[in-house]
PyMOL commands that place a pseudoatom at each C-alpha (Angstrom):
pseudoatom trace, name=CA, resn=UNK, resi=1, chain=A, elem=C, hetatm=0, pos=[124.991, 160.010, 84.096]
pseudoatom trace, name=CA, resn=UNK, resi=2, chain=A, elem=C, hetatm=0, pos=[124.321, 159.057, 87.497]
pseudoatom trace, name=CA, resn=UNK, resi=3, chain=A, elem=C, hetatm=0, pos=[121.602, 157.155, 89.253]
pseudoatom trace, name=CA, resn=UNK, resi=4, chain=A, elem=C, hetatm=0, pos=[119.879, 156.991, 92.972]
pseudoatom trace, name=CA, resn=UNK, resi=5, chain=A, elem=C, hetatm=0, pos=[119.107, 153.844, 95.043]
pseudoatom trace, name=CA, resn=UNK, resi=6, chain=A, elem=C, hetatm=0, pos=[115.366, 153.827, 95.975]
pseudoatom trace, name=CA, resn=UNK, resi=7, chain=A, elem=C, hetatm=0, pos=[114.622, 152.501, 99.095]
pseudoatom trace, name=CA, resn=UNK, resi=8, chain=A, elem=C, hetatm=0, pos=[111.603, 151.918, 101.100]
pseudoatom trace, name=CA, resn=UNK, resi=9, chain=A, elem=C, hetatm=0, pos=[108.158, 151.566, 99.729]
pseudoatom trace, name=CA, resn=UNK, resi=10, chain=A, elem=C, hetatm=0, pos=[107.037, 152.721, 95.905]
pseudoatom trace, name=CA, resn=UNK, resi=11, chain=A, elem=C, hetatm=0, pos=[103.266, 152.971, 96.229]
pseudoatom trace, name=CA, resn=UNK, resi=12, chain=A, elem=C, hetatm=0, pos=[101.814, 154.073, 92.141]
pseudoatom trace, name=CA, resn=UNK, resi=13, chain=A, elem=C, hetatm=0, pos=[98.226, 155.347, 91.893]
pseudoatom trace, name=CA, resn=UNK, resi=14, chain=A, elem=C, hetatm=0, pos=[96.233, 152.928, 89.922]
pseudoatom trace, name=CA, resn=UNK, resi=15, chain=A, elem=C, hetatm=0, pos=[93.364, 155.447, 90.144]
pseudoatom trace, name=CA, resn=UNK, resi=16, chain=A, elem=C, hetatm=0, pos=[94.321, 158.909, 91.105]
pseudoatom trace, name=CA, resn=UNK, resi=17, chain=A, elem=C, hetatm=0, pos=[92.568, 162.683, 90.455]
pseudoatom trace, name=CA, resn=UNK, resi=18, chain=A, elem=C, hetatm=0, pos=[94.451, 165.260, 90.988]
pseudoatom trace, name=CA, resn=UNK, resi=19, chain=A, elem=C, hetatm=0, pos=[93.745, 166.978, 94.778]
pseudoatom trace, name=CA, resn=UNK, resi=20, chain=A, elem=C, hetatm=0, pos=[92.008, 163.445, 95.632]
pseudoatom trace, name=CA, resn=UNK, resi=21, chain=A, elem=C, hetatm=0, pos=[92.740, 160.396, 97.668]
pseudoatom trace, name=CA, resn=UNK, resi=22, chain=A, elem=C, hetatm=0, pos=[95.035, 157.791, 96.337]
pseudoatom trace, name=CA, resn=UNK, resi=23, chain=A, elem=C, hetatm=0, pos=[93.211, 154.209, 95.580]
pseudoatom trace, name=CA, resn=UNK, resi=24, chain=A, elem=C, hetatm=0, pos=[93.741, 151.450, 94.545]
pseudoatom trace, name=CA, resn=UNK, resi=25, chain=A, elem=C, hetatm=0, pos=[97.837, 151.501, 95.022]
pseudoatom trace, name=CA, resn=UNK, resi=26, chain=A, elem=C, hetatm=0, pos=[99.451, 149.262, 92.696]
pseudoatom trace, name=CA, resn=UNK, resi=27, chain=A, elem=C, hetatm=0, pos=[103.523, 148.617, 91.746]
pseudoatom trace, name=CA, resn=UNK, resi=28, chain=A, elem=C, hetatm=0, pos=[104.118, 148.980, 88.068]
pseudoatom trace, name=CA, resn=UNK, resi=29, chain=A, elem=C, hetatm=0, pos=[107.460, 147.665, 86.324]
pseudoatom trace, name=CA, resn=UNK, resi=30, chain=A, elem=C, hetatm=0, pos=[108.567, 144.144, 84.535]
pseudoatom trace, name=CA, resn=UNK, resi=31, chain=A, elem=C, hetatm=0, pos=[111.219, 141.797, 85.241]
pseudoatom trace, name=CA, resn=UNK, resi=32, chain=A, elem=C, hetatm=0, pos=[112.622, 141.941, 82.115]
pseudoatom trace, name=CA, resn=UNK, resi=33, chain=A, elem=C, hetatm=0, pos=[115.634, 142.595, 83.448]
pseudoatom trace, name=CA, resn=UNK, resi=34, chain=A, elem=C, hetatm=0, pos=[115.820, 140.814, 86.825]
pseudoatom trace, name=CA, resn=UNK, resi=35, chain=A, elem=C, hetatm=0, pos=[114.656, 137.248, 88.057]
pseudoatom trace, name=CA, resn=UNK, resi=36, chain=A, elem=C, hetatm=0, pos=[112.846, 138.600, 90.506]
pseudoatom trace, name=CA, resn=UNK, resi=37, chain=A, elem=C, hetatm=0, pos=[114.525, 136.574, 92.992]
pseudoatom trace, name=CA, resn=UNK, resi=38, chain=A, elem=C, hetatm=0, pos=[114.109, 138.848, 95.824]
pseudoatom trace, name=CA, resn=UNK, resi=39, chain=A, elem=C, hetatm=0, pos=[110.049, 139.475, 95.322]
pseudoatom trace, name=CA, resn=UNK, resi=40, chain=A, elem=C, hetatm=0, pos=[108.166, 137.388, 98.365]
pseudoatom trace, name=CA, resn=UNK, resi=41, chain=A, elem=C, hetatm=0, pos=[105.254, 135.692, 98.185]
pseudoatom trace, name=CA, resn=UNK, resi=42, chain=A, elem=C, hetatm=0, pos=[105.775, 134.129, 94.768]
pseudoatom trace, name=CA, resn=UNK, resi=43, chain=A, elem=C, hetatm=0, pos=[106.067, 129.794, 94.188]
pseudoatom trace, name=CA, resn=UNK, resi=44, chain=A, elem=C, hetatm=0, pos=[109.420, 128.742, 92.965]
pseudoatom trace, name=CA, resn=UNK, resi=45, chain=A, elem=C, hetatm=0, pos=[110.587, 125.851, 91.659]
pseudoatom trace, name=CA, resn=UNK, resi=46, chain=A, elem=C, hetatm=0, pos=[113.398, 124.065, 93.618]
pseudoatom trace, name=CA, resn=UNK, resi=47, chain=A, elem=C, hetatm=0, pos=[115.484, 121.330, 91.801]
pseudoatom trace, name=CA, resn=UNK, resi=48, chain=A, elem=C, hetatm=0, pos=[114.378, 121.381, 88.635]
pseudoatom trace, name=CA, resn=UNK, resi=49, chain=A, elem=C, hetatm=0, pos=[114.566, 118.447, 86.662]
pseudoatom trace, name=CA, resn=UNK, resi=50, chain=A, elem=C, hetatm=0, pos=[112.907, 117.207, 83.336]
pseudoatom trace, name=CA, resn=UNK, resi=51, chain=A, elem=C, hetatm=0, pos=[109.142, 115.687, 84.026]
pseudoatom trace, name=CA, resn=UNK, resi=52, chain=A, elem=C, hetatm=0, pos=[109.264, 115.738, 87.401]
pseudoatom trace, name=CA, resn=UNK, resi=53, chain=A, elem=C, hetatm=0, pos=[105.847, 116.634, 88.934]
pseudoatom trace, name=CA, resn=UNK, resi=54, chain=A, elem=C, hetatm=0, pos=[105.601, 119.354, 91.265]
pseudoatom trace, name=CA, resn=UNK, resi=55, chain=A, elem=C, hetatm=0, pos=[105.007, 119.613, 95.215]
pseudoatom trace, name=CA, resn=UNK, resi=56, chain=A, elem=C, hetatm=0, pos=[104.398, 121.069, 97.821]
pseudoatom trace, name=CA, resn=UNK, resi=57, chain=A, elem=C, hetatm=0, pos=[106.933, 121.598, 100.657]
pseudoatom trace, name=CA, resn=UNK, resi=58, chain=A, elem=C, hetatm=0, pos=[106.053, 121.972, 104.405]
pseudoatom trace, name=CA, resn=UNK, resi=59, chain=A, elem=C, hetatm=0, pos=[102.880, 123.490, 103.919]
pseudoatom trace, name=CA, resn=UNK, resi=60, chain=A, elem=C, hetatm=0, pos=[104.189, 126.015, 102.625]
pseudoatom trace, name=CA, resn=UNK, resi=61, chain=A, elem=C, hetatm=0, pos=[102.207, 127.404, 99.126]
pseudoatom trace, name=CA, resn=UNK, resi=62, chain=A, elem=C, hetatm=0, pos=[104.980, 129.667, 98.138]
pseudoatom trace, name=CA, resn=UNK, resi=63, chain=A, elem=C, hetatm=0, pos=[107.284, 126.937, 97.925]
pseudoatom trace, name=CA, resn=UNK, resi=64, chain=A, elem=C, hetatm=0, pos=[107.485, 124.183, 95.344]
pseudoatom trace, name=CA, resn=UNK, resi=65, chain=A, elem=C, hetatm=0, pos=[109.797, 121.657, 94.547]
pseudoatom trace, name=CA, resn=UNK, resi=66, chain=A, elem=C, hetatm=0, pos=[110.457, 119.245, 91.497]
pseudoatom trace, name=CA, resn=UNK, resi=67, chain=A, elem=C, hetatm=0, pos=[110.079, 115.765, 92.837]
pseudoatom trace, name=CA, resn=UNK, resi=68, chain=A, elem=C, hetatm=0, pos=[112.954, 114.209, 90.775]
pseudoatom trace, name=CA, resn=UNK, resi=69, chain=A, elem=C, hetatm=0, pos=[112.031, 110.589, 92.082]
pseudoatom trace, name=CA, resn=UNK, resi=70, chain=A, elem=C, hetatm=0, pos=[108.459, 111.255, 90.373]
pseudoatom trace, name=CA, resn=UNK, resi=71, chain=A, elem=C, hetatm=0, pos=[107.486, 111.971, 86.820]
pseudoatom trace, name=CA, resn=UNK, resi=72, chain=A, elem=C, hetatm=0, pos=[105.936, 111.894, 83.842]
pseudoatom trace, name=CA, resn=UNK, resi=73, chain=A, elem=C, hetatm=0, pos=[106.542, 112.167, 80.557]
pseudoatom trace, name=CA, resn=UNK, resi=74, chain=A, elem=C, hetatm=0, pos=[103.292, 112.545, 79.044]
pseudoatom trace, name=CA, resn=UNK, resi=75, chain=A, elem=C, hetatm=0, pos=[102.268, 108.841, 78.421]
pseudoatom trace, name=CA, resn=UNK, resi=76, chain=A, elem=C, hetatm=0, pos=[104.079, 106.825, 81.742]
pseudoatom trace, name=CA, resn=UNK, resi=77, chain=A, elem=C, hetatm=0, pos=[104.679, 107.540, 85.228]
pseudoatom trace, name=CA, resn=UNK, resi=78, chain=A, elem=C, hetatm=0, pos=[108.153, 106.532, 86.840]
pseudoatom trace, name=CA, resn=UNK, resi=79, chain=A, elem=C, hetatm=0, pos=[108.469, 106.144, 90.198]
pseudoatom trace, name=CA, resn=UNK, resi=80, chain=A, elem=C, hetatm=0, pos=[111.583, 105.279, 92.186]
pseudoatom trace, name=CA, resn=UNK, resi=81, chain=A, elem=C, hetatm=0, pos=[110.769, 104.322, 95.869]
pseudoatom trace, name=CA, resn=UNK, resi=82, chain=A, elem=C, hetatm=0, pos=[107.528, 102.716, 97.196]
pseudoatom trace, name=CA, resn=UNK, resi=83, chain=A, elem=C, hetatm=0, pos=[104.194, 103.272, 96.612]
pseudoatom trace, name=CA, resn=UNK, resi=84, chain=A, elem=C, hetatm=0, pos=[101.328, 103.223, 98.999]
pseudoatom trace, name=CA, resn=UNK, resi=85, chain=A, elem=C, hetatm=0, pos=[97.401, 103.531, 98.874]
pseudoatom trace, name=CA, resn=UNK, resi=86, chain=A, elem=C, hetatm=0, pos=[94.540, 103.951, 101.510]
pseudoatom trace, name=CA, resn=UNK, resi=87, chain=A, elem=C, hetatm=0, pos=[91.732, 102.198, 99.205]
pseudoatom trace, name=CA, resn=UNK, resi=88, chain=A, elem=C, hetatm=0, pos=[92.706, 99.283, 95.762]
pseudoatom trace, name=CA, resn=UNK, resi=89, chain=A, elem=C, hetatm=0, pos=[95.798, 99.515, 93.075]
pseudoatom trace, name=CA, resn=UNK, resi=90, chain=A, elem=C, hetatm=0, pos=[93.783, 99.410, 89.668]
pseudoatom trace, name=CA, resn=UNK, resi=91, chain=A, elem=C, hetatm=0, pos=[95.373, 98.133, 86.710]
pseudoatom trace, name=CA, resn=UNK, resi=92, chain=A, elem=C, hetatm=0, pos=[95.106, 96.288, 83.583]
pseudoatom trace, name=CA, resn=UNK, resi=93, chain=A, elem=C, hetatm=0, pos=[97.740, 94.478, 84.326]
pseudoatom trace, name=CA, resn=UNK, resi=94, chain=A, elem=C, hetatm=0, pos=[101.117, 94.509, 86.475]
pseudoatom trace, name=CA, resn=UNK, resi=95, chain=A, elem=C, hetatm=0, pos=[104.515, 93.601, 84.461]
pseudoatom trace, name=CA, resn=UNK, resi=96, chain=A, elem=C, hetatm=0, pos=[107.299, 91.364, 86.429]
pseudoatom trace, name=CA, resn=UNK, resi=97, chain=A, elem=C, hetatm=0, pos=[107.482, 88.054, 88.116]
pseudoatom trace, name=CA, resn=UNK, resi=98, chain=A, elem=C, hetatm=0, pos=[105.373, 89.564, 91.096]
pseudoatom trace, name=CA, resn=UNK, resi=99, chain=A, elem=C, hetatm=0, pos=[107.652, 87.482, 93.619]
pseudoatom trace, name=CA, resn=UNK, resi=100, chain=A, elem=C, hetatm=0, pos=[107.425, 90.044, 96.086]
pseudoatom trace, name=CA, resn=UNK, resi=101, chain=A, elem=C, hetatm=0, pos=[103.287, 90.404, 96.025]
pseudoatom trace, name=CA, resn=UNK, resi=102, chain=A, elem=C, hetatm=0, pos=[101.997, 88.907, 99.051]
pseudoatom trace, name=CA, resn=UNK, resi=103, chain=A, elem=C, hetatm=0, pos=[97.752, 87.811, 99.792]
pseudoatom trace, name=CA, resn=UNK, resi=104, chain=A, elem=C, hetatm=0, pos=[97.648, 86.579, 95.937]
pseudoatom trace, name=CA, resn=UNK, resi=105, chain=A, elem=C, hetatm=0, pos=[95.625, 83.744, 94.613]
pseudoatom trace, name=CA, resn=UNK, resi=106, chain=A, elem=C, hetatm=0, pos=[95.987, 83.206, 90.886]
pseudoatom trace, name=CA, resn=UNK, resi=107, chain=A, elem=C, hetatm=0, pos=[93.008, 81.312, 89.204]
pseudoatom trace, name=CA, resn=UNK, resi=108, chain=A, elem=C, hetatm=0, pos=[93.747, 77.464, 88.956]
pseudoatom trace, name=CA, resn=UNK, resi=109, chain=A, elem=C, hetatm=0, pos=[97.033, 78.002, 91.541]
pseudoatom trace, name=CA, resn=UNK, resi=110, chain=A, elem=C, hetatm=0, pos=[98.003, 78.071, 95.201]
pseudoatom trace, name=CA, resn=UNK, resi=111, chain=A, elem=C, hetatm=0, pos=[96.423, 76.049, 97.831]
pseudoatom trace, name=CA, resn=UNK, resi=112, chain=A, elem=C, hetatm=0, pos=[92.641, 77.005, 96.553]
pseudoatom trace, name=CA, resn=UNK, resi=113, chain=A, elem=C, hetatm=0, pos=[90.877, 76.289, 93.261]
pseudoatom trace, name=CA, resn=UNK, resi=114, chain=A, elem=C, hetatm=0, pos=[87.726, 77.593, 90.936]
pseudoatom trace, name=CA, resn=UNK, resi=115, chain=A, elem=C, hetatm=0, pos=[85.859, 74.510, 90.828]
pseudoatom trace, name=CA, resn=UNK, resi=116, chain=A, elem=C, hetatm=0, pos=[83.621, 73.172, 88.205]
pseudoatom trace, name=CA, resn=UNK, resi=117, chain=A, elem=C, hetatm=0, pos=[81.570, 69.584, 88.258]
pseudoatom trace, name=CA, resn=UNK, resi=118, chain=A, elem=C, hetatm=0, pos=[80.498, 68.210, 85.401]
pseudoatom trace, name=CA, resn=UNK, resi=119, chain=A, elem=C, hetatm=0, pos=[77.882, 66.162, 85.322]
pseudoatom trace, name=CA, resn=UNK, resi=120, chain=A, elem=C, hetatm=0, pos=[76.835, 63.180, 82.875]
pseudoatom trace, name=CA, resn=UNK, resi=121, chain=A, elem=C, hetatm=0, pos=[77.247, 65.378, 79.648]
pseudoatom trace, name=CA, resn=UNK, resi=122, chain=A, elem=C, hetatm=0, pos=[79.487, 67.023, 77.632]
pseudoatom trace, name=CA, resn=UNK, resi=123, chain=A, elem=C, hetatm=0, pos=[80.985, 69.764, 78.647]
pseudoatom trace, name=CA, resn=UNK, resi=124, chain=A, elem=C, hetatm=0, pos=[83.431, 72.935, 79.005]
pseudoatom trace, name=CA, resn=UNK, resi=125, chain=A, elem=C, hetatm=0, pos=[86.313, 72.903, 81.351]
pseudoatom trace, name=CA, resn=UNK, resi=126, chain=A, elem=C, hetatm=0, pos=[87.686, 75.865, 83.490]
pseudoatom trace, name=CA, resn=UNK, resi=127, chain=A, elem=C, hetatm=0, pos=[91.168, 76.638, 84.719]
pseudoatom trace, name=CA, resn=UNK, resi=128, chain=A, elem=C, hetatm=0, pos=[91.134, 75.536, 87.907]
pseudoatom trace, name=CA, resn=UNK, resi=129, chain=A, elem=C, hetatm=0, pos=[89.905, 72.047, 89.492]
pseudoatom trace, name=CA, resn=UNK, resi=130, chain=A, elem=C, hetatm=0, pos=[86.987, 70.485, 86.761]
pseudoatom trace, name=CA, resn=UNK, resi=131, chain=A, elem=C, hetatm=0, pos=[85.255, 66.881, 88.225]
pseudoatom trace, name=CA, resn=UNK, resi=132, chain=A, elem=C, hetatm=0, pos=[82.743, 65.024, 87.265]
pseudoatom trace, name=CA, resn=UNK, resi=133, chain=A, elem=C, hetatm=0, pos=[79.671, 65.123, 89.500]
pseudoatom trace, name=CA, resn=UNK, resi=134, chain=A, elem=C, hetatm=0, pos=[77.959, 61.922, 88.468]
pseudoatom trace, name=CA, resn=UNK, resi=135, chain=A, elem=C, hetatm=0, pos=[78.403, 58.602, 87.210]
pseudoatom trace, name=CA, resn=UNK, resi=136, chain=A, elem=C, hetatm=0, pos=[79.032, 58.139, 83.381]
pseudoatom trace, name=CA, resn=UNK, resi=137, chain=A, elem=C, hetatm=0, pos=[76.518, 56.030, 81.010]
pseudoatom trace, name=CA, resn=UNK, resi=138, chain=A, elem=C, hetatm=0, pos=[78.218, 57.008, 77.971]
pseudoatom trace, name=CA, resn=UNK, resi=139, chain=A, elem=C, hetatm=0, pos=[81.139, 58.425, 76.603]
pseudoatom trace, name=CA, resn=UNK, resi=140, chain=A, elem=C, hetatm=0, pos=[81.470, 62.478, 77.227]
pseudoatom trace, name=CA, resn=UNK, resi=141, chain=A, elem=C, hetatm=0, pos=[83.806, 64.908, 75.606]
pseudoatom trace, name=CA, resn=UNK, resi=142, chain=A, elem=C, hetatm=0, pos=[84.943, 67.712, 77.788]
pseudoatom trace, name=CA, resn=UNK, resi=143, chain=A, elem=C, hetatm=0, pos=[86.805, 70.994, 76.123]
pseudoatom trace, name=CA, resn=UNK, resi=144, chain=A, elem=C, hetatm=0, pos=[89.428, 73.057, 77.170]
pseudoatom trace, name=CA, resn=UNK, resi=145, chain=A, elem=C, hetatm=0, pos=[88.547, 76.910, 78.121]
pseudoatom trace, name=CA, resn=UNK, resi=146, chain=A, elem=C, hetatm=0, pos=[87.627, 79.088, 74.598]
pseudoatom trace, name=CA, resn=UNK, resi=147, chain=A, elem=C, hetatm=0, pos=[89.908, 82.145, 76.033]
pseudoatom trace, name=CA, resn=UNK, resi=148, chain=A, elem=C, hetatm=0, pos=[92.859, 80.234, 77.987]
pseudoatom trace, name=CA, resn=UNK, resi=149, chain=A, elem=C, hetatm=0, pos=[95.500, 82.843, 79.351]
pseudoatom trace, name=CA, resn=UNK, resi=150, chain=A, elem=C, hetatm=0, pos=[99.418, 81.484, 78.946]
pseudoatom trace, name=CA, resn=UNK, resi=151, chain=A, elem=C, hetatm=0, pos=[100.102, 80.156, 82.763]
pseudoatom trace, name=CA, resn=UNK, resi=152, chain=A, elem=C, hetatm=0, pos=[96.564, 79.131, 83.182]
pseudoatom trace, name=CA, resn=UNK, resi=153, chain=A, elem=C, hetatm=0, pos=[96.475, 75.216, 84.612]
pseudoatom trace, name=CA, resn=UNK, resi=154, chain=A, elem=C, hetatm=0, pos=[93.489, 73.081, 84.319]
pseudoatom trace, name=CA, resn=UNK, resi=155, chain=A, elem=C, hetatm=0, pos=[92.870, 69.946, 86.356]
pseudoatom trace, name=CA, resn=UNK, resi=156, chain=A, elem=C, hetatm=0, pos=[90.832, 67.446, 85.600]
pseudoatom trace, name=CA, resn=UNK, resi=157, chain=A, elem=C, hetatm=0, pos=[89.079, 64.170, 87.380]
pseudoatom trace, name=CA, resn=UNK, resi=158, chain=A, elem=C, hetatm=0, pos=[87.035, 61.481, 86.133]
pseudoatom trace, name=CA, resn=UNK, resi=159, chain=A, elem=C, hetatm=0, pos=[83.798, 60.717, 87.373]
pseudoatom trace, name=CA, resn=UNK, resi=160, chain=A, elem=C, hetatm=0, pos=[82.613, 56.925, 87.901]
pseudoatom trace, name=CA, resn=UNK, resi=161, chain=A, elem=C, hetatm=0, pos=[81.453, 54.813, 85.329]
pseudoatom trace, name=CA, resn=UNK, resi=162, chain=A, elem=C, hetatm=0, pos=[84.413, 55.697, 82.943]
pseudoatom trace, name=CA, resn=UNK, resi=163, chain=A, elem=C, hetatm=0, pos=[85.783, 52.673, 81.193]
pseudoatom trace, name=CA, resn=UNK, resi=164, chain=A, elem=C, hetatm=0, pos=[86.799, 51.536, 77.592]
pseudoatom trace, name=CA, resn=UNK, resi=165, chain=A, elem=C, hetatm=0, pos=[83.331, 52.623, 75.997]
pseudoatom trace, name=CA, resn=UNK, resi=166, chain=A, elem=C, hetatm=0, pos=[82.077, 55.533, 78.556]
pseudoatom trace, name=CA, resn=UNK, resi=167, chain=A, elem=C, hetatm=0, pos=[85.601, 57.594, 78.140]
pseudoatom trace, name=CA, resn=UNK, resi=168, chain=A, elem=C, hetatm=0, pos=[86.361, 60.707, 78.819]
pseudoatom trace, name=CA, resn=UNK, resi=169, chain=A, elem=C, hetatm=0, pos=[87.975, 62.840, 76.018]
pseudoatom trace, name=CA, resn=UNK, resi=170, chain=A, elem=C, hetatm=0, pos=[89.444, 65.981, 76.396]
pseudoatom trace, name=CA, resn=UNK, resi=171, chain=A, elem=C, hetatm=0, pos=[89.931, 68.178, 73.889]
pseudoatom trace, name=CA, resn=UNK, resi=172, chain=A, elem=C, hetatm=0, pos=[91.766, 71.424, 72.995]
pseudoatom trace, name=CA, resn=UNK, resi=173, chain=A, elem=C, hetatm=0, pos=[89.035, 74.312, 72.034]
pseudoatom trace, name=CA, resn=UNK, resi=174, chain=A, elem=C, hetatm=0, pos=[89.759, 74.915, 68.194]
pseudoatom trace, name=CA, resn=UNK, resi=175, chain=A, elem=C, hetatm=0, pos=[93.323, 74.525, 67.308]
pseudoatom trace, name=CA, resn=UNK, resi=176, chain=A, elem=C, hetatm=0, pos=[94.854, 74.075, 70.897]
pseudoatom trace, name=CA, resn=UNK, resi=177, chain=A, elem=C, hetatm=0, pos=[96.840, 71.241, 71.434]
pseudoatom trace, name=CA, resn=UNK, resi=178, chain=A, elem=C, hetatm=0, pos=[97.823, 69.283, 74.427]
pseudoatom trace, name=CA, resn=UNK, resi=179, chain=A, elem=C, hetatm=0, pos=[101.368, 67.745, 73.977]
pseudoatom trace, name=CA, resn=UNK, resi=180, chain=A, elem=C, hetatm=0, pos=[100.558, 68.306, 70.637]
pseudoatom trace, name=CA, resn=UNK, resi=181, chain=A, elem=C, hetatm=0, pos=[97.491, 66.433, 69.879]
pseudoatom trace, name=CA, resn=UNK, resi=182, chain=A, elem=C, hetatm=0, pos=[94.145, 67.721, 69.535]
pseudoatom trace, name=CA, resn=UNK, resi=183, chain=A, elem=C, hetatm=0, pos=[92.941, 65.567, 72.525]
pseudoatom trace, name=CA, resn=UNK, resi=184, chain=A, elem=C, hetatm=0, pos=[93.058, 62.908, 74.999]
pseudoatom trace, name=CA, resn=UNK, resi=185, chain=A, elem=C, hetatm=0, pos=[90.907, 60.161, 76.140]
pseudoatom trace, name=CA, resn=UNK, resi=186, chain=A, elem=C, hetatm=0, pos=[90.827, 58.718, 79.952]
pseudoatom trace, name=CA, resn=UNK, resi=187, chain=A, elem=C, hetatm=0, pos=[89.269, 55.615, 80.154]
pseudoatom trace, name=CA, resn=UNK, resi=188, chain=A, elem=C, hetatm=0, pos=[89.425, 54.677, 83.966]
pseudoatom trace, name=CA, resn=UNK, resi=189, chain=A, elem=C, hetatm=0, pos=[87.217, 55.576, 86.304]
pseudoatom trace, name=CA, resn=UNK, resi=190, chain=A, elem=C, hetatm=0, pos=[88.497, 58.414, 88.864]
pseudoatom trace, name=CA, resn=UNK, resi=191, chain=A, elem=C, hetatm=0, pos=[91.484, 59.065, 86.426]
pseudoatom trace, name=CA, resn=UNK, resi=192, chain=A, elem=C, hetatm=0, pos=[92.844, 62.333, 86.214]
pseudoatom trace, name=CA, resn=UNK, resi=193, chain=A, elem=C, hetatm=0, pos=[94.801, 64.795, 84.090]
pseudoatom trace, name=CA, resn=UNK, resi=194, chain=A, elem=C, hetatm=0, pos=[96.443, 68.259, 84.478]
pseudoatom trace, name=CA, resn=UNK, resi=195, chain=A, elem=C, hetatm=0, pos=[97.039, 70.610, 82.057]
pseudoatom trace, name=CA, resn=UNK, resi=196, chain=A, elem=C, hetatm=0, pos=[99.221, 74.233, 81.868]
pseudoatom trace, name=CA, resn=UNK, resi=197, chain=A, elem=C, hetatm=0, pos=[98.442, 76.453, 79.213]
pseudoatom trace, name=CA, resn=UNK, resi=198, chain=A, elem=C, hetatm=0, pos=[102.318, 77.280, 78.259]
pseudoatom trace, name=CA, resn=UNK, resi=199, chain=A, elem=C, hetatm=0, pos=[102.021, 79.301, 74.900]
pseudoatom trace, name=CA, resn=UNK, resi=200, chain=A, elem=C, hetatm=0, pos=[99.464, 80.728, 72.576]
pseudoatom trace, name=CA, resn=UNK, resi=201, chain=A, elem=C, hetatm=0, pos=[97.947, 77.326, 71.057]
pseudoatom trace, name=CA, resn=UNK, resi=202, chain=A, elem=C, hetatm=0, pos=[99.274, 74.793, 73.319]
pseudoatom trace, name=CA, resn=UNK, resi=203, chain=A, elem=C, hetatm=0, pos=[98.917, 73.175, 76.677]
pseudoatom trace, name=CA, resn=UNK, resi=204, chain=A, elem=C, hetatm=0, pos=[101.841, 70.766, 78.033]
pseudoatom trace, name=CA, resn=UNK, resi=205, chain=A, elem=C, hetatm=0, pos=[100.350, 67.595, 80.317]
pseudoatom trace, name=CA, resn=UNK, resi=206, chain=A, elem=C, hetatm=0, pos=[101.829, 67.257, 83.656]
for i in range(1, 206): cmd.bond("trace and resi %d" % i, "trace and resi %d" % (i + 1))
show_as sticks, trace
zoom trace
């Protein structure tokens, strides 16, 4: 058995009567024997590689390629090289030491504070720079933040009027500790105290 090489243009009837016009020409076969390597006009894949998201290359729709330094496996993104943005990065949070961030100011750090005065009352303390605003008649208890995040530092200064009977205790909400104890008393006027939340429970004085 022998076979003929077609070549040129195969042009099937997809709606043909017999002594009428041809319409509607369509090409009719499968692939299941070829890749269909030679057929123009379809997307392939260039550089395939596991989870990597697909692109777009020079414009061009019929070409794709498998962007091997971005993917996804379903539940996280990798990417290896930088990332950029015309608007805000959203996130929850971002993991590492963030050395190489630049323009940040973390609550309670850098060369700027939240402040909070305090006047002559009890009262609750943020992380950042907490004073009192006016002179103390009597003693006052201030407490440490009820939802302190580890790294958190919280600064403290006495108003006037604090001596041995008008002190100035502070104490850890609920079971925090500072060094350890459940509080601490300052019992000069203008004295002052700083505090970094270091673990779960517990805030070290420095």
């Amino acid at each position: 058995m022998a076979y003929n090489i077609l070549s040129g243009t195969v042009i099937a009837a997809q709606e043909y009567i017999p002594g009428d016009i041809v319409r509607g020409n369509i090409v009719s076969g499968n692939l299941s024997t070829s890749d269909g390597s030679s057929i123009i006009n379809v997307p392939r894949v260039s550089n395939a590689t596991n989870n990597a998201i697909l692109t777009n290359v020079g414009g061009d729709a019929n070409t794709l390629t498998c962007e091997s330094n971005l993917t996804f496996d379903g539940s996280a993104m990798g990417l290896t090289g930088e990332l950029t943005a015309s608007t805000g990065v959203s996130a929850s949070y971002f993991m590492g030491d963030g050395s190489l961030l630049t323009g940040i100011e973390a609550s309670g750090g850098g060369s700027r504070f939240d402040i909070n005065g305090i006047g002559n009352a009890d009262g609750t303390l943020i992380a950042g720079f907490n004073y009192g605003t006016t002179t103390f008649d009597a003693a006052r208890v201030w407490t440490t933040p009820a939802t302190p995040t580890v790294g958190d530092v919280v600064r403290v200064k006495a108003p006037a009027g604090v001596n041995n009977s008008n002190t100035l205790t502070i104490e850890g909400y609920a079971n925090n500790t500072l060094d350890g104890a459940p509080s601490i008393i300052i019992e000069s006027p203008y004295g002052a105290v700083e505090l970094c939340y270091v673990v779960s429970g517990s805030y070290r004085i420095f």
